[in-house]
C-alpha positions in Angstrom: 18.0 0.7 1.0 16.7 -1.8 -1.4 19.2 -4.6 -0.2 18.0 -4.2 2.9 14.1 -4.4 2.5 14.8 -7.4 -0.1 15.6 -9.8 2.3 12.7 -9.3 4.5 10.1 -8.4 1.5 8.0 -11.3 3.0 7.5 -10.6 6.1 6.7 -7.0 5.1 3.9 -8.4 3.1 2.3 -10.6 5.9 2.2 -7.4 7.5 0.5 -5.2 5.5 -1.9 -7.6 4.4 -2.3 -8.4 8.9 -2.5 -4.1 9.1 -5.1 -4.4 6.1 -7.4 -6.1 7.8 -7.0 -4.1 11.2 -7.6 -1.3 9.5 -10.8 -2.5 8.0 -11.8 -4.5 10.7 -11.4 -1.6 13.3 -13.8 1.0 11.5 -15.9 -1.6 10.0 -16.9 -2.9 13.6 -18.2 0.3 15.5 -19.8 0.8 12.0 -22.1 -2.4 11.8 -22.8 -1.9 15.5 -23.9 1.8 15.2 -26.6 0.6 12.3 -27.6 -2.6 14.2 -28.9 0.4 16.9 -26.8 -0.5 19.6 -25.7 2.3 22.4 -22.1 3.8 22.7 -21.6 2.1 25.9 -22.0 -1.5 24.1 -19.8 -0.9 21.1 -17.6 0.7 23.4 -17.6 -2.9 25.6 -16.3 -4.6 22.5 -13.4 -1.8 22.1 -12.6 -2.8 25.5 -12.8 -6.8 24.8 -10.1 -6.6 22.3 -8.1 -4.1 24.4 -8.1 -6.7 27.2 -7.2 -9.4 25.1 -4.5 -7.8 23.1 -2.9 -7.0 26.1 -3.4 -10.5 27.4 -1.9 -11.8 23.9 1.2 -9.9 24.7 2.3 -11.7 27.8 0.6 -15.1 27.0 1.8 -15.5 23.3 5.4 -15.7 23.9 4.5 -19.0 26.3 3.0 -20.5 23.1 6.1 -19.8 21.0 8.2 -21.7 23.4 5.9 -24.5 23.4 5.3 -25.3 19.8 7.5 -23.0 17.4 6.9 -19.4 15.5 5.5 -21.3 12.3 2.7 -23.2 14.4 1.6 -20.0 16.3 1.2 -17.9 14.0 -0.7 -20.2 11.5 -3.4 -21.3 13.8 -3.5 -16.9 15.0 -4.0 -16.5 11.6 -6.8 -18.7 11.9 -8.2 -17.5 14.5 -8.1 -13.6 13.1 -10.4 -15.4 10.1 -12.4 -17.2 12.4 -13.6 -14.8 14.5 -14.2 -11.6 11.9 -16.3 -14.3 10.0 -18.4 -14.9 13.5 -18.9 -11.6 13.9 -21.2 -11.7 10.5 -22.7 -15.0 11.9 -23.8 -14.3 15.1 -24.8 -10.2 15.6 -25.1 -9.7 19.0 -23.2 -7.0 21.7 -22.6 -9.8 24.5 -21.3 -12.5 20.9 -19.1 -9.7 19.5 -17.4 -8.5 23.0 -15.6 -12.1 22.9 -15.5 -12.2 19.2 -13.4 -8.7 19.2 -11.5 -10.6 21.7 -10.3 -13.5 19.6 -9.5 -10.8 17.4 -7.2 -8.8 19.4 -5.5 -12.0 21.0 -5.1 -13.6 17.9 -3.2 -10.0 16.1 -1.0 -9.3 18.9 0.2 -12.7 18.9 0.6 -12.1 14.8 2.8 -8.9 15.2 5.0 -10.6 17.8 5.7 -13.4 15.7 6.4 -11.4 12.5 8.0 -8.6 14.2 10.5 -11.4 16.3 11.1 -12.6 12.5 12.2 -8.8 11.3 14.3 -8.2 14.3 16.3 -11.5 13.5 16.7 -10.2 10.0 18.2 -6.9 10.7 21.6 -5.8 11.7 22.4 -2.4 14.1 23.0 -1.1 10.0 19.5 -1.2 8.5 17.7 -1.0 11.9 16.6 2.2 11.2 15.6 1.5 7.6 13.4 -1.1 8.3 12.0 0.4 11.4 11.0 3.5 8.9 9.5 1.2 6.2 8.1 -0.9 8.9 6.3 2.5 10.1 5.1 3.5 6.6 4.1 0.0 5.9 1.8 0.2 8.7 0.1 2.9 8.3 -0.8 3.1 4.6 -2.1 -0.5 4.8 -4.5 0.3 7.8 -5.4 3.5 6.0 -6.2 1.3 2.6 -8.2 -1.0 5.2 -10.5 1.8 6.3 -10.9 2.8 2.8 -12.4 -0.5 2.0 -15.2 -0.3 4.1 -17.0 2.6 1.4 -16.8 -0.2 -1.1 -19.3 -2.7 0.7 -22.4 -2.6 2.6 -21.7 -3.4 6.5 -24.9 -4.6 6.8 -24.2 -7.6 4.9 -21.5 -10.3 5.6 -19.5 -9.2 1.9 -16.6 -6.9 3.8 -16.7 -9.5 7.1 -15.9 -11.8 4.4 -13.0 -9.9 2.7 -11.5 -9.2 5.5 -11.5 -12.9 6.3 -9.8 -13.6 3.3 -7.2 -10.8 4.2 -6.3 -12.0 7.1 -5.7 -14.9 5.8 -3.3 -13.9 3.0 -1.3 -12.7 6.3 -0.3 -16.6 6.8 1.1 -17.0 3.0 4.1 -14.9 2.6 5.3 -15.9 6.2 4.4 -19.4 5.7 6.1 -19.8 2.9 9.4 -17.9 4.4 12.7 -19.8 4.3 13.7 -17.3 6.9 15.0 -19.2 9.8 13.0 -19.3 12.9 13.4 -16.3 15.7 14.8 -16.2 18.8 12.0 -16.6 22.0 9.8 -13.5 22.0 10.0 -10.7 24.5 7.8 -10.4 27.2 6.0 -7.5 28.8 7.5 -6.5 32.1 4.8 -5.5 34.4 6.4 -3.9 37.2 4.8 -1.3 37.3 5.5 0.0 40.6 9.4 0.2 40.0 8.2 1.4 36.6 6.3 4.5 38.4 9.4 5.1 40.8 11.8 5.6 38.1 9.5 7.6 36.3 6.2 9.1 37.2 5.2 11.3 34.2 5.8 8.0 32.2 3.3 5.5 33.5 0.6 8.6 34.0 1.5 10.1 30.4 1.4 6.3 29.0 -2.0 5.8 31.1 -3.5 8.8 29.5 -2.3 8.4 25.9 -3.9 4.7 26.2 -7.3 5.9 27.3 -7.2 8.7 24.4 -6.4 6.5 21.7 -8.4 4.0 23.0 -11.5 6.3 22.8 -10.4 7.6 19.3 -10.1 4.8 17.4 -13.0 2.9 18.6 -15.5 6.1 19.0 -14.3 8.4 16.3 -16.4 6.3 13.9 -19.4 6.2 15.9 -19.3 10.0 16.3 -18.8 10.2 12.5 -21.9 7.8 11.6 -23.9 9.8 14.6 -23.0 13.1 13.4 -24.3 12.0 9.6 -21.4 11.7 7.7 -20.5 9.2 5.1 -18.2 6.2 5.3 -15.9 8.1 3.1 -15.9 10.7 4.7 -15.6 9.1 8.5 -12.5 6.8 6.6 -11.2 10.3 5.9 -11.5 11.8 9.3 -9.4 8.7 10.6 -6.7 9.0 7.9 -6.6 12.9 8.6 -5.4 12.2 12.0 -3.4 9.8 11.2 -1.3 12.1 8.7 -1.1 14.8 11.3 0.5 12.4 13.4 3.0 11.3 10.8 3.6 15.4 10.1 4.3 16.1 13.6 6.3 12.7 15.3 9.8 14.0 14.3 9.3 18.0 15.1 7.7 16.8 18.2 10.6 14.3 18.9 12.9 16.7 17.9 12.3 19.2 20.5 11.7 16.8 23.1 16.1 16.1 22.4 16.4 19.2 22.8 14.5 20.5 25.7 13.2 19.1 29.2 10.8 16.5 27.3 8.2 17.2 29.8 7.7 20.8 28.5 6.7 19.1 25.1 4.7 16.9 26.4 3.1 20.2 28.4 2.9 21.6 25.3 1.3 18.9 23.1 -1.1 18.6 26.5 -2.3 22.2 25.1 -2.6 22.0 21.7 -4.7 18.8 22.6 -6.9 20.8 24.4 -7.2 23.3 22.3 -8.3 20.6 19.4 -10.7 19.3 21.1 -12.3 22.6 22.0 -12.7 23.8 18.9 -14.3 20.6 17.7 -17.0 21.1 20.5 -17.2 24.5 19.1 -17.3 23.8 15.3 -19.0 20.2 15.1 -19.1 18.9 11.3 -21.6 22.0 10.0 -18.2 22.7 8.3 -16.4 19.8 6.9 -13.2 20.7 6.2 -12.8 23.0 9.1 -14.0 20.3 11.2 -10.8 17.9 9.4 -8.6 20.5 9.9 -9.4 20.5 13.5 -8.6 16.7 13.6 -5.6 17.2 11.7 -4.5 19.1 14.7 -6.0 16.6 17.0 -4.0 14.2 15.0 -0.8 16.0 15.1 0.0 15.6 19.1 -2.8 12.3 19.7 -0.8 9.9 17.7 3.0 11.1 18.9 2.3 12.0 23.2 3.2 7.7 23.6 6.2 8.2 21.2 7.3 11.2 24.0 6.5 9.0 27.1 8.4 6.1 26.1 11.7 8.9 25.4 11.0 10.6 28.8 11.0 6.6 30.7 14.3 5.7 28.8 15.8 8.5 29.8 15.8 7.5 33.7 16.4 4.1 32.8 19.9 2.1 32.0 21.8 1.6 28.9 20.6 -2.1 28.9 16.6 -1.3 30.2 15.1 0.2 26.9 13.0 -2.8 26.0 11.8 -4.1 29.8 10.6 -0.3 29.9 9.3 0.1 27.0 7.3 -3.2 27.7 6.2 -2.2 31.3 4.7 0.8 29.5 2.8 -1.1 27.1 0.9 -2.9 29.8 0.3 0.7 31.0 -0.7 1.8 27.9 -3.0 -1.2 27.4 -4.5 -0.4 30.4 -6.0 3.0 29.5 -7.0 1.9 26.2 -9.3 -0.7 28.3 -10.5 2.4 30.3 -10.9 5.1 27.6 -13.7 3.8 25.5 -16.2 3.0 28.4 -16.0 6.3 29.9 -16.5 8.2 26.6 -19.1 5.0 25.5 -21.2 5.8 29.1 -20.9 10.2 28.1 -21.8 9.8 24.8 -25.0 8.0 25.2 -26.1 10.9 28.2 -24.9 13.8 26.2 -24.2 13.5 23.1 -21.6 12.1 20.5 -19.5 15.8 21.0 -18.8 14.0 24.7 -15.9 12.2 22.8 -13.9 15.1 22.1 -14.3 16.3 26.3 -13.2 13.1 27.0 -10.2 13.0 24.9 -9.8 16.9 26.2 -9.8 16.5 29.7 -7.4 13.5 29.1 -5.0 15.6 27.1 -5.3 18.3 30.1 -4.5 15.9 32.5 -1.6 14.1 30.8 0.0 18.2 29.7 -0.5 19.3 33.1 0.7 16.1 35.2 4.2 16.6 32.9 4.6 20.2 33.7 4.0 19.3 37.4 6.8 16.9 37.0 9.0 19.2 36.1 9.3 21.4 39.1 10.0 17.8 40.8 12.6 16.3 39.4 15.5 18.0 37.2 15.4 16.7 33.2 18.2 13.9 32.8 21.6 14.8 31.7 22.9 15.2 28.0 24.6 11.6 28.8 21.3 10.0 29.8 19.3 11.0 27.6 18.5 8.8 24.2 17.2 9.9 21.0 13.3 10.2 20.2 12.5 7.4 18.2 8.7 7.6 16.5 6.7 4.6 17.0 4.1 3.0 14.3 1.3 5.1 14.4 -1.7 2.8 13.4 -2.0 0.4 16.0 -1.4 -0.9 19.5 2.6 -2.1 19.9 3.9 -5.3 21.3 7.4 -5.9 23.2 9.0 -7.0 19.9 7.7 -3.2 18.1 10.4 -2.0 20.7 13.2 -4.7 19.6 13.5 -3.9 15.8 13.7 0.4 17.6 16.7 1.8 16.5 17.5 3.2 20.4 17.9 -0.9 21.0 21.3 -0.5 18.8 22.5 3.0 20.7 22.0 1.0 23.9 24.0 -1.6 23.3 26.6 0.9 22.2 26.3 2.5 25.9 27.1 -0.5 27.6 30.9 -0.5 28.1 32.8 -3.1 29.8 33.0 -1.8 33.1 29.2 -2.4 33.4 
């Protein structure tokens, strides 16, 4: 194992310090905004600015690279992550921070494309797997670490917009100062989605939903924690909580779905979804660690439901398809994370911060029961179609090149035989 993560040590460190700074950027945001007095509905408008634009950076980006090189790129996004945290200190204002959150979500998917091309160049259909694993653990104990640093500072003041300047600025070093040889062009997304849908239904609805619930999770959850009276700690805890049950329950989850119709687990994770979300309407915070147990439930299906739809799509699709399709769903995917936080911003402020977890509910109804419907429409692939569940990073937002380093990338090339 070690002589595989050697060689690529570097890059690893760009991105865990670039995952440090999501991670405290992303709860230290919706936390400034919630003391600055601003509704649900504007901090969920800045959720939704950097949704947009990370999606945009996804299919722009890779037009860049061919233009002026990796090295170029990816020094003046690193930049531009800097730039724009550090405005957010400087000018405090919903309408300023909407396009500042922006800059910020442009300038980091172009950063994991770039550094994600770079690990994919460095791998071999051996270590693959390894480095997709450490890539996955990489990712999310630096975002977790992130969201920890936000107890440490006061988000009142400019100290924690600073350090996660500085942050996302060590990104550039390791990477910069890489003698790795340049990558081949990036990926880009596919967005036919109507093809997409035709080949599989459940896939662009379950990708749809699975957007709009992480998108209202991540960019709520810490308004509904500073709402509700809890401390930064403990809202940095209630996002690391779900976050671990995800990591617990990705491979069971995945496991069964190679086993079974995958649409019955994704039925299934549609329930226990639901029933998470209930019982956090029911329970509230009056009892702290009930209340985190609940999330570690919520937390346990949440994180892996886009893991399952991306399986279920590649299943349907050819040997040679799994990255176009796995693209074509992160537009998808982008999409509801651009829908989910309004909706839940616009309920929260008329009935209260507990309007998250109906939100997130009735999503997690709709995506379980759309996948059972499926079912009864269309038999489950055959033995021979289907590929193996792959878990994908938990902690953030994926770009076409997440889906190149997969290991299912290496078992498709080993189903293409001559003939095709």
């Amino acid at each position: 194992m070690t002589s595989s993560i050697v060689p690529i040590a570097s890059l690893l460190l760009s991105a865990f310090f670039m995952l440090l700074g999501y991670g405290l950027s992303g709860y230290l945001i919706p936390l400034r905004a919630v003391q600055e007095g601003w509704s649900t509905f504007e901090i969920s408008m800045i959720a939704t600015g950097y949704a947009i634009a990370f999606t945009a950076g996804c299919l722009v980006v890779p037009r860049l690279v061919l233009r002026v090189g990796h090295v170029r790129v990816f020094a003046v996004l690193a930049a531009l992550m800097s730039i724009s945290i550090l405005m957010h200190a400087l000018i405090v204002h919903p309408a300023a921070w909407i396009l500042f959150r922006g800059m910020t979500g442009f300038s980091i998917a172009g950063g994991y494309m770039v550094m994600e091309s770079w690990l994919n160049e460095r791998v071999t259909n051996e270590t693959r797997g390894t480095v997709f694993s450490v890539y996955m653990v990489t990712s999310m104990i630096a975002v977790m670490l992130g969201q920890f640093m936000v107890p440490l500072g006061d988000p009142l003041t400019a100290s924690l917009f600073m350090v996660c300047a500085i942050v996302f600025a060590l990104a550039l070093m390791p990477t910069g100062l890489s003698n790795a040889q340049s990558p081949q062009p990036l990926t880009q997304a596919s967005v036919n989605i109507l093809a997409l849908y035709r080949k599989s239904p459940a896939a662009v609805v379950g990708a749809t939903l699975a957007g709009a619930i992480s998108g209202a999770w991540n960019n709520l959850a810490p308004v509904f924690a500073q709402l509700n009276g809890l401390s930064t700690a403990t809202g940095a805890t209630m996002l690391a909580v779900a976050m671990i049950g995800g990591a617990l329950f990705q491979f069971p989850l995945g496991r069964m779905s190679d086993r079974i119709d995958r649409r019955y687990v994704m039925a299934l994770a549609g329930v226990i979804g639901v029933a998470a979300c209930l019982l956090n309407l029911l329970v509230g915070t009056s009892n702290i660690y009930l209340f985190l147990f609940f999330v570690l439930l919520l937390g346990s299906v949440m994180y892996p439901i886009y893991s399952l739809v991306v399986a279920h799509a590649n299943d349907y699709a050819q040997a040679d398809e799994f990255v176009s399709t796995a693209s074509g769903l992160l537009i998808v995917y982008g999409v509801g994370t651009m829908v989910g936080p309004p909706v839940s911003g616009v309920l929260m402020d008329s009935f209260g911060t507990q309007a998250l977890f109906s939100v997130i509910g009735v999503a997690f109804a709709a995506y379980g029961g759309y996948a059972y419907f499926r079912s009864f429409r269309r038999p489950q692939a055959s033995e021979e179609e289907r590929v193996d569940f792959q878990a994908i990073p938990l902690s953030r937002a994926q770009t076409p090149q997440t889906y190149e380093l997969d290991p299912r990338v290496e078992q498709g090339d080993e189903q293409q035989s001559p003939a095709q």
